[in-house]
C-alpha positions as CSV (number, residue, x, y, z in Angstrom):
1,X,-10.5,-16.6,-9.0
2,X,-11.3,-13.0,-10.7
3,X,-11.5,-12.1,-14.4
4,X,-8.4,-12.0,-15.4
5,X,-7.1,-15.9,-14.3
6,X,-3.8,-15.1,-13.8
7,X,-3.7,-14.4,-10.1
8,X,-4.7,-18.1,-8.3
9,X,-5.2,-18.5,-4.3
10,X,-7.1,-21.5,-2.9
11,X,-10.2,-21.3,-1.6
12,X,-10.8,-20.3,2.6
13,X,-12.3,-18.7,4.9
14,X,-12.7,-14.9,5.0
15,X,-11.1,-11.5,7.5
16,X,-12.7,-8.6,8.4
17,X,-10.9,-5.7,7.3
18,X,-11.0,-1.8,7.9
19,X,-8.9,0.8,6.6
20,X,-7.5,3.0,9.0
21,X,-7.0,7.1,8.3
22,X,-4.3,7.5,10.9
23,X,-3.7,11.1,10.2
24,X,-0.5,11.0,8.8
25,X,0.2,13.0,5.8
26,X,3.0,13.7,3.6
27,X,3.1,16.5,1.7
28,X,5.7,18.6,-1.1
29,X,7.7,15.4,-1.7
30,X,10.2,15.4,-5.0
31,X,8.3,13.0,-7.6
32,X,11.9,12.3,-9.0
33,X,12.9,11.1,-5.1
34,X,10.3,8.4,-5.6
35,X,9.4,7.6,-9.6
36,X,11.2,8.0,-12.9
37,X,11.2,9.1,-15.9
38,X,9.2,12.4,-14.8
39,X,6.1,14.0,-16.2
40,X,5.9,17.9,-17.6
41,X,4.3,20.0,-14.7
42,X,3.7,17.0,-12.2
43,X,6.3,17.4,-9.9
44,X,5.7,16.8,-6.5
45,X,2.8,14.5,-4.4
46,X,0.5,16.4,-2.4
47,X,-0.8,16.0,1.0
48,X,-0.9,11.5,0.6
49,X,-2.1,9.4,3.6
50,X,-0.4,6.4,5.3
51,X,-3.3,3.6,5.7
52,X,-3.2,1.3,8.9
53,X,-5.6,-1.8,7.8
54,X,-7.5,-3.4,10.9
55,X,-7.7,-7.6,10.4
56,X,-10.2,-9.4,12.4
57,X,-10.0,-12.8,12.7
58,X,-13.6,-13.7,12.7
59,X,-13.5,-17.4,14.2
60,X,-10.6,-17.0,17.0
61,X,-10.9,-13.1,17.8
62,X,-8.0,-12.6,16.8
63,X,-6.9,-9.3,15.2
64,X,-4.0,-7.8,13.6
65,X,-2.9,-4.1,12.1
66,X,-1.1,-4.6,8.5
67,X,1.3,-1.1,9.7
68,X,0.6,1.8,12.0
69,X,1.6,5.3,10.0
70,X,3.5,8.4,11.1
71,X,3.7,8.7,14.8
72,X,2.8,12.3,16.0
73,X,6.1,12.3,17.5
74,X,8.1,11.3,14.6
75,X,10.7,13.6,15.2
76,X,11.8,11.7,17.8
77,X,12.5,8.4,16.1
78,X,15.9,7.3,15.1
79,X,18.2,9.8,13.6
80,X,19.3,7.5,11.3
81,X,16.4,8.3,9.6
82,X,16.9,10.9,6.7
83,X,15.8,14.5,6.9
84,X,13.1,15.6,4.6
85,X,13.8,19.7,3.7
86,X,11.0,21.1,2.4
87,X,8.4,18.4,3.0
88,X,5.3,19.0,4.9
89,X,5.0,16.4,7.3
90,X,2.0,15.8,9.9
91,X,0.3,13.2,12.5
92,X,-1.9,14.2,15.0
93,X,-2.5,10.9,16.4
94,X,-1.3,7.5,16.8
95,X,-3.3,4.5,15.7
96,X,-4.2,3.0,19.2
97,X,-5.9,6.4,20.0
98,X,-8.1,5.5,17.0
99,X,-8.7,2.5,17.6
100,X,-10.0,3.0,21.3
101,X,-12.0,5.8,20.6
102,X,-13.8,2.8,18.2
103,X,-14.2,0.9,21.5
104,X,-11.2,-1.9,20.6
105,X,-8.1,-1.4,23.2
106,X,-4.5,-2.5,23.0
107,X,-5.0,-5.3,24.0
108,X,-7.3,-7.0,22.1
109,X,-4.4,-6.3,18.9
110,X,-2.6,-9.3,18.6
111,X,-0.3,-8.7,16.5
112,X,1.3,-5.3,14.9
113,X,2.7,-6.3,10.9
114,X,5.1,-3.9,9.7
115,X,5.1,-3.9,5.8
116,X,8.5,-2.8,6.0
117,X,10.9,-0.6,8.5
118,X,10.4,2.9,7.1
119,X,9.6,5.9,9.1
120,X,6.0,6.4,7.9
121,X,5.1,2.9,8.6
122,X,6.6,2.0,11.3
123,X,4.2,4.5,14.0
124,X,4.6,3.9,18.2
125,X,4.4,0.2,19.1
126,X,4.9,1.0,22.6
127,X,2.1,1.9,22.8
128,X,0.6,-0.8,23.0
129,X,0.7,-3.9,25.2
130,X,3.6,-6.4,25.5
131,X,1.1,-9.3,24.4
132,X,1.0,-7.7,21.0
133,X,3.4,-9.3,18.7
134,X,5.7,-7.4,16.0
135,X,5.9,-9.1,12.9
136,X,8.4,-8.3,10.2
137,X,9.7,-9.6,7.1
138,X,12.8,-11.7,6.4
139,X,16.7,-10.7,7.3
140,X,14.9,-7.7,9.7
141,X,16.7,-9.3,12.4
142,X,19.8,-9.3,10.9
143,X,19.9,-6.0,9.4
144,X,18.5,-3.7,11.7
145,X,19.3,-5.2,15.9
146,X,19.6,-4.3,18.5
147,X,17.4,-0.6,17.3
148,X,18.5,2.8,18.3
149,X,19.4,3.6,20.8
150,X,21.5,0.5,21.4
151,X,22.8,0.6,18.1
152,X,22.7,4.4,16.9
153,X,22.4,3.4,13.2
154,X,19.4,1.2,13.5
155,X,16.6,3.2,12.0
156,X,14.0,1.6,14.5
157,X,13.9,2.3,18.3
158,X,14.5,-0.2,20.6
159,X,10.8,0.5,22.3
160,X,9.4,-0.7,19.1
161,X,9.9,-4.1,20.3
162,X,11.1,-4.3,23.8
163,X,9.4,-7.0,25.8
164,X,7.2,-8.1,22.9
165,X,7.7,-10.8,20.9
166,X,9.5,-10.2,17.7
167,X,8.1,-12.7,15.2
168,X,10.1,-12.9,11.6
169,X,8.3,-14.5,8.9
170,X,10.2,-17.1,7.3
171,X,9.2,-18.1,3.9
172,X,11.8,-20.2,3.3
173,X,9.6,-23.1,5.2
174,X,6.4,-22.6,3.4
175,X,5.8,-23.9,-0.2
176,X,2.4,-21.9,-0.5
177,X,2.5,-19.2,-3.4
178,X,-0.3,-16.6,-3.8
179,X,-0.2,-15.6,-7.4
180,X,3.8,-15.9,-8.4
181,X,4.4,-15.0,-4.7
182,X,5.7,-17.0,-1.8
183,X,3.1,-16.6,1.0
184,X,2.2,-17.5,4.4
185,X,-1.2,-18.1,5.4
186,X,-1.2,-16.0,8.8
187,X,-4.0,-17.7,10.4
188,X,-3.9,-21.1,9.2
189,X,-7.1,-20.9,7.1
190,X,-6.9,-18.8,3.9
191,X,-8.3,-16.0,5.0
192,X,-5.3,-13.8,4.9
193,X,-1.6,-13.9,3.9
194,X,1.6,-12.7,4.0
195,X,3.5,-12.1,0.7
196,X,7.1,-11.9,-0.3
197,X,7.8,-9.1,-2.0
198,X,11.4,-7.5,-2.1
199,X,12.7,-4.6,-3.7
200,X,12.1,-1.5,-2.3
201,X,13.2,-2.5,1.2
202,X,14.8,-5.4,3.3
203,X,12.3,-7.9,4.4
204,X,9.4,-5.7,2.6
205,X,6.0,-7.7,3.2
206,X,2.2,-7.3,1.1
207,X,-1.0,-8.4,2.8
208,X,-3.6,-10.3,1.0
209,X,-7.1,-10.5,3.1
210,X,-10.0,-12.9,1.6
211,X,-12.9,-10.0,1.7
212,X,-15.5,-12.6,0.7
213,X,-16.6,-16.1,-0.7
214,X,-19.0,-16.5,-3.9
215,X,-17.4,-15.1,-5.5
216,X,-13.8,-14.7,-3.6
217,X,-12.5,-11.3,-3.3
218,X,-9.2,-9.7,-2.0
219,X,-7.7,-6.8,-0.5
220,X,-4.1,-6.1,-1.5
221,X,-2.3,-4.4,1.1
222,X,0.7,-2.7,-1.1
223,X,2.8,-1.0,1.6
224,X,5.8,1.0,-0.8
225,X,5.6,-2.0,-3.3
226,X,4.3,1.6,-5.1
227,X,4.6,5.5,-4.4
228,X,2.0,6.2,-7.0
229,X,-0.4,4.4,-9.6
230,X,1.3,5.4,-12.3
231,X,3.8,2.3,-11.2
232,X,1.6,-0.2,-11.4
233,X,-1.2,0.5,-14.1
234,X,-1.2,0.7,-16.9
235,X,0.6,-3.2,-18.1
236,X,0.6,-5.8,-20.1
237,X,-2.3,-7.4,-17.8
238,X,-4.3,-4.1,-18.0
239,X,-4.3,-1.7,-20.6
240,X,-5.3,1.9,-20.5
241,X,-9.4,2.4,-20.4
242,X,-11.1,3.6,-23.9
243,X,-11.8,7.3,-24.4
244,X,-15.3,7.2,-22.9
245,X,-14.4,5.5,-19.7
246,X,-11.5,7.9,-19.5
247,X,-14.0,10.6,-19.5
248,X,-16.0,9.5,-17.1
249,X,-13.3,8.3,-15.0
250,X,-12.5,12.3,-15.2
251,X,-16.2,13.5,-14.0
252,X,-16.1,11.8,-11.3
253,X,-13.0,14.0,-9.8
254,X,-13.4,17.2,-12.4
255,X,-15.8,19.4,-13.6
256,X,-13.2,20.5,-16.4
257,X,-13.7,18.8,-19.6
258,X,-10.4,16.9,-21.1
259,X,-9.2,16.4,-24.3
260,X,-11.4,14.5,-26.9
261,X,-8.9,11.8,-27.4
262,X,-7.5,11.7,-23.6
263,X,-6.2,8.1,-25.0
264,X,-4.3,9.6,-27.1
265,X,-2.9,11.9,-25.2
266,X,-1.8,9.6,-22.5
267,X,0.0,7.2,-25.3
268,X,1.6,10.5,-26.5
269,X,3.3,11.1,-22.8
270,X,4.5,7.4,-22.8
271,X,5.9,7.5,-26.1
272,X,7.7,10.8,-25.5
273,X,9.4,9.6,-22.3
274,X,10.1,6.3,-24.2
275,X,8.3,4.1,-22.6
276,X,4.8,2.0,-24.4
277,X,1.4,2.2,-24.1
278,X,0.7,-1.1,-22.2
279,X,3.6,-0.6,-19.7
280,X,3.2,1.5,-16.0
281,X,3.7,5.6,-16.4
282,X,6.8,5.4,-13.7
283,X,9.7,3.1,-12.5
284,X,10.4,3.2,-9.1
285,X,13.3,5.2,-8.1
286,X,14.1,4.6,-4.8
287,X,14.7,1.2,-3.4
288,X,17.2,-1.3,-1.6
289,X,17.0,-2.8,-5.3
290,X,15.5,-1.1,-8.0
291,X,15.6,-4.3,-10.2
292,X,14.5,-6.7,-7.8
293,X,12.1,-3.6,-7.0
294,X,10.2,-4.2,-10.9
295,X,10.0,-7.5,-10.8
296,X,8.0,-7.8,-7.8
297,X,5.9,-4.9,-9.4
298,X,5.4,-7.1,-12.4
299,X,4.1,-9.8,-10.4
300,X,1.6,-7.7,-8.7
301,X,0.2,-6.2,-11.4
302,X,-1.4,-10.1,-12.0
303,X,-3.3,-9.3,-9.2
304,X,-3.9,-5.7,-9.9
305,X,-5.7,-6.8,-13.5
306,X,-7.9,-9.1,-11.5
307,X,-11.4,-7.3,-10.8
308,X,-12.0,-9.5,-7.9
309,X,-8.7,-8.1,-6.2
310,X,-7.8,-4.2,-4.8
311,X,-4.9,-3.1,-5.1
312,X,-4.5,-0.9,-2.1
313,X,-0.8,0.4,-1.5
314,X,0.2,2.9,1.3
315,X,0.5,6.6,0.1
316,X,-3.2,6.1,-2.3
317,X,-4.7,9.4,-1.9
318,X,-7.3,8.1,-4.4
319,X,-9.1,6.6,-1.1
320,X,-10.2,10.0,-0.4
321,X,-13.6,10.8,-0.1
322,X,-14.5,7.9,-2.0
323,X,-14.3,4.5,0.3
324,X,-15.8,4.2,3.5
325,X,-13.4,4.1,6.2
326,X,-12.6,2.9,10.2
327,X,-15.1,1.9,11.8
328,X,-16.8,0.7,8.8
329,X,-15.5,-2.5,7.0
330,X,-14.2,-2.5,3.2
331,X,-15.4,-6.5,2.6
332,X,-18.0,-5.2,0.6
333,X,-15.6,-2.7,-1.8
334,X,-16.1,-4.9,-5.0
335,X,-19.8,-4.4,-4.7
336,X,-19.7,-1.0,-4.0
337,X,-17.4,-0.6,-6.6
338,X,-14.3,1.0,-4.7
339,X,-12.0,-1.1,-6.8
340,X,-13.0,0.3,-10.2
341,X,-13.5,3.7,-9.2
342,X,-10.0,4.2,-7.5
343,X,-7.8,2.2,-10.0
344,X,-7.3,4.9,-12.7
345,X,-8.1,7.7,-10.5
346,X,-4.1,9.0,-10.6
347,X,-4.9,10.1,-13.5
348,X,-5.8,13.4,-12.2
349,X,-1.8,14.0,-11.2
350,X,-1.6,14.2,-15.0
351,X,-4.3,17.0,-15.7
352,X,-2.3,19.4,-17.9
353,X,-1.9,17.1,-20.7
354,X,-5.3,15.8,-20.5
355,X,-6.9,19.3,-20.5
356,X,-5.2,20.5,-23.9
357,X,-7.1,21.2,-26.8
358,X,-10.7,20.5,-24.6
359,X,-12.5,23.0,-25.6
């Protein structure tokens, strides 16, 4: 399918997508609460975003959202939820306000996909319709009903779901795979799936829309498979860029020049935190399971080496100011070349390594 070979999908028809800003940010957050081993002088995120991803269905009408953000009431979700001291935290609106001020109500959304049940995805679903659908990923059920304030643990509300249909994907009775993934082709055509991937929560899901045909192209939707790049890239799959393309992959978010060698220098930071050159900068720290957590990072990263594929996870601040987002669509990112200028773009987090010895 892309360049790499290693990520497969059969052939179908294609989505529209669009990548909502839904004005959440999350600000001041501990690195080590999210990623380890840590990196000298980079030690907290700035302000990151929480992408909503709009999925029309061109040939039914059909459309779905792939998570909603930070409602701007998220104080008032479940207490079960943990406090965050210190973090700067912010939404100013929730996604249906977005979406009808782009002329598409409430209730032409039928269906609301939750990538997984924390806070900063989950937004208001009450807000829309009861003929909107919830979708979550397997043992939700189980795990987290009847939500708060029922059952004072739950980390979801009750209104999240009340008098809407609850829909849990089961993957158990589908034999399709997408990559090493078990999916589920949400429409019935191959235009966009549903993927398995467990680790970092309970029933924690991945999107995969068909963006085109001739040649097929995909947009990953990552949800927290990842907190940060530096998870994912580099691997085995993909390795670090030469010197030159590290440079200009620096001009393009610097004027400051970098060290001579910046490939050197990044091998330098692996090797002095033990870790090797053709292996991701981080581990994920947080998690239901940590291991289970890798491995689903390691089968991603197939699709992550595959130029016809984006990788595209929640919390990527590398989307700013450089895609084009809701209203406009993103089927066209590989030819505008989204894909290649956002993937190492995390570098910039590690900036005082990189800017030793440059002049």
């Amino acid at each position: 399918m892309g360049s790499s070979g290693l990520f497969q999908v059969d052939g179908g028809k294609t989505v529209s997508v669009s990548i909502i800003d839904t004005t959440s940010r999350i600000g001041n957050v501990p690195l080590e609460l999210l990623v380890t081993p840590p990196i000298p002088d980079f030690s907290r995120l700035g302000a990151v975003p929480s992408w909503s991803f709009l999925i029309e269905h061109e040939s039914s009408g059909k459309k779905a959202l792939f998570d909603l953000g930070i409602p701007p009431d998220w104080q008032n979700m479940s207490p079960a939820i943990s406090t965050f001291p210190g973090w700067d935290i912010s939404a100013q609106k929730n996604t249906i306000d977005i979406l009808e001020a782009n002329g598409i109500s409430g209730s032409q959304i039928n269906s609301i996909i939750w990538s997984h049940w924390h806070w900063d995805h989950l937004g208001d679903p009450s807000t829309f319709p009861p003929t909107t659908d919830l979708v979550v990923g397997p043992g939700f059920k189980q795990a987290f009903l009847p939500g708060f304030p029922v059952n004072k643990k739950s980390p979801v509300r009750e209104s999240d779901f009340a008098g809407r249909n609850l829909r849990e994907i089961d993957f158990s009775i589908t034999k399709l795979l997408a990559g090493k993934f078990h999916a589920f082709d949400f429409f019935g055509d191959g235009s966009f799936y549903l993927l398995d991937t467990p680790g970092h929560a309970i029933g924690h899901l991945c999107g995969l829309a068909r963006t085109t045909n001739s040649p097929d192209t995909f947009i990953m939707m990552g949800g927290d498979l990842c907190h940060h790049s530096g998870e994912m890239r580099p691997s085995p799959h993909l390795p670090l860029p030469s010197d030159n393309q590290l440079h200009e992959i620096w001009q393009r978010f610097s004027a400051t020049a970098i060290h001579p060698c910046p490939g050197a220098v990044l091998a330098q930071l692996q090797h002095s935190r033990g870790r090797d050159v053709d292996i991701p900068f981080y581990d994920p720290a947080m998690g239901h399971d940590i291991d289970i957590a890798i491995d689903t990072i390691k089968k991603a990263q197939e699709a992550d080496s595959d130029d016809n594929i984006w990788f595209v996870f929640a919390h990527d601040d590398s989307l700013f100011d450089t895609v084009d987002l809701f209203p406009a669509k993103a089927n066209a990112w590989k030819e505008k070349g989204w894909g290649s200028t956002t993937k190492w773009a995390f570098l910039k987090d590690f900036k005082t390594g990189l800017l030793q010895g440059a002049n």
